[in-house]
Every structure is written in C-alpha cells, then in structure tokens.
N, C-alpha and C positions, 0 to 999 in steps of 0.2 A: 424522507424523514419528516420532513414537513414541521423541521423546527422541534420535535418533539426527541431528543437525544437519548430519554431515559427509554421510552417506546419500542424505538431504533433499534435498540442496544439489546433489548430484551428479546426482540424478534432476529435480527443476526449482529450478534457483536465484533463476528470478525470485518463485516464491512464497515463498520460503525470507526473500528482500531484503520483499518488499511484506508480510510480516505485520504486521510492527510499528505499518506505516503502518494497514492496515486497522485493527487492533484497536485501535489509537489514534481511531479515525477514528469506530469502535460505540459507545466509549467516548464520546468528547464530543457525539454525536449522541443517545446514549438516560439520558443523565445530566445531574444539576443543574450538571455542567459546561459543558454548554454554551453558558450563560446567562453564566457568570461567566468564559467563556473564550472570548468571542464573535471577537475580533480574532486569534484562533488560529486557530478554528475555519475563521474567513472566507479564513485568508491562504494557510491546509494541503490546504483541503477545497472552494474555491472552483472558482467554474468555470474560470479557468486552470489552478490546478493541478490541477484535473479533468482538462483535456485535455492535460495536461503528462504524467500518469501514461497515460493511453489513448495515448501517443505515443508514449512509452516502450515500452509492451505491445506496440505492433505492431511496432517495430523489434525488439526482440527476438524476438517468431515470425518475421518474414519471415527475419533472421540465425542465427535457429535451426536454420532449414529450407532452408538454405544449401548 
C-alpha cells in the first residue's frame, strides 16, 4: 500500500476493508490477549464468522469477475 489508501483501495478494496480484521485476528491469536479476550476472539474469529468472511470473498471475486 505504501501509505497510499486511495491507490490501495482502487486496485483491490477487498484487502484494503479485510486488514484490519486480519491484523486484529494475528493480534488476539499470537498474544496474551487471547486469553483475556476469549469471548472476542470466539464470536470475530469463530467458525461462523470464519465462513461468514469466506462468503464474503467469494461473492466479491465471482462480482468482480462480472
């Protein structure tokens, strides 16, 4: 991205929207957070909202590819 959001976002916006979630996701996963943020962790990062986010993804390629 190189600092450049609007760039970013015009070249693929779904990675642009999903960072936050990932880097949140490294976060509570490889830190003492995880422990003390268990009902976060479970409700963001769960296997619904697993397949919630894979659901997402492929609507967006298949509409991308439109």
């Amino acid at each position: 991205m190189h600092g450049n959001i609007r760039q970013a976002y015009g070249h693929n916006p779904l990675m642009v929207l999903l960072s936050p979630y990932v880097l949140t996701g490294f976060v509570l996963q490889y830190s003492p957070l995880r422990k003390t943020q268990a009902d976060f962790h479970r409700r963001f990062y769960g296997k619904t909202a697993s397949l919630l986010v894979f659901g997402m993804i492929i609507v967006y390629w298949i509409g991308r590819n439109l």
